[in-house]
N, C-alpha and C positions, 0 to 999 in steps of 0.2 A: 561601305559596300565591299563586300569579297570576291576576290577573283578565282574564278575555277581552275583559270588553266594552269599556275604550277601543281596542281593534282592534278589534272588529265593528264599532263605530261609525266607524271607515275603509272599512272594507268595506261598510257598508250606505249609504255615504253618500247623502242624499238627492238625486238624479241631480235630479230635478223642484225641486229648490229653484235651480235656476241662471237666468241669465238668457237670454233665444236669443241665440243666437249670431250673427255679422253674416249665414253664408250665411244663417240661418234666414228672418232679418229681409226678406230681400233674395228668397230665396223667397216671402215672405209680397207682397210689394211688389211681384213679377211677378202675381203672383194676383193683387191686388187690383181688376182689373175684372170678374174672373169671380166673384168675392165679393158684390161690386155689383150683378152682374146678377141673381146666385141671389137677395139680398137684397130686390131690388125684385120677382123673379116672386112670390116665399114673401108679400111683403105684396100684392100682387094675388090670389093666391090665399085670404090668410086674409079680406080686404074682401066676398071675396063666399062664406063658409062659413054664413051664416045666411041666405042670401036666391039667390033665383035670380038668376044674372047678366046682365044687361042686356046690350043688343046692344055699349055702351061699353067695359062688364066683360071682355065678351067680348075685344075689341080692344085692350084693355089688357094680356090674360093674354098673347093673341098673341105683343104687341109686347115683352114681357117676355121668353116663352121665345125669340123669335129675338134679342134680345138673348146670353141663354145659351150660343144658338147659337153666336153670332158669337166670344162669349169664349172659347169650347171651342177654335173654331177657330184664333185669334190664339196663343189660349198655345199650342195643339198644335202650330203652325205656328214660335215662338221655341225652345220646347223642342228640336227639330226641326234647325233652325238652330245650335241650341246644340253637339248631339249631331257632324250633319251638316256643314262646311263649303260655304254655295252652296245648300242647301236652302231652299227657303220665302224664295229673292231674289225 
């Protein structure tokens, strides 16, 4: 009789038990301003979920999303570049 499962256990191997890999890392490390930015709107926005926001609050949340902004933009703009040769000089 043969048993199947040390070959399903090749086959099923666990894909998510690996480590990333360098491009992932390296993806990770292009994002990491727009991470940042998402990071600091998300706790401007959780600061003021129990209380109304102060005109401060207010200028805070602002200065957060155009921060987002600017990230969206920057990566959209390397990607861009990346894709494009002379794009987004």
């Amino acid at each position: 009789m043969r048993y199947i499962v040390p070959v399903q256990a090749v086959v099923t191997a666990a894909e998510f038990d690996r480590e990333p890999t360098a491009a992932e890392l390296d993806a990770i490390e292009m994002e990491m301003p727009l991470i940042s930015a998402q990071d600091e709107l998300l706790v401007a926005q959780i600061m003021v979920l129990d209380r109304r926001p102060s005109e401060l609050d207010a200028r805070r949340i602002r200065r957060a999303r155009r921060k987002v902004l600017a990230a969206r933009r920057e990566l959209a703009n390397l990607s861009a570049a990346a894709i494009v040769p002379g794009v987004g000089a």
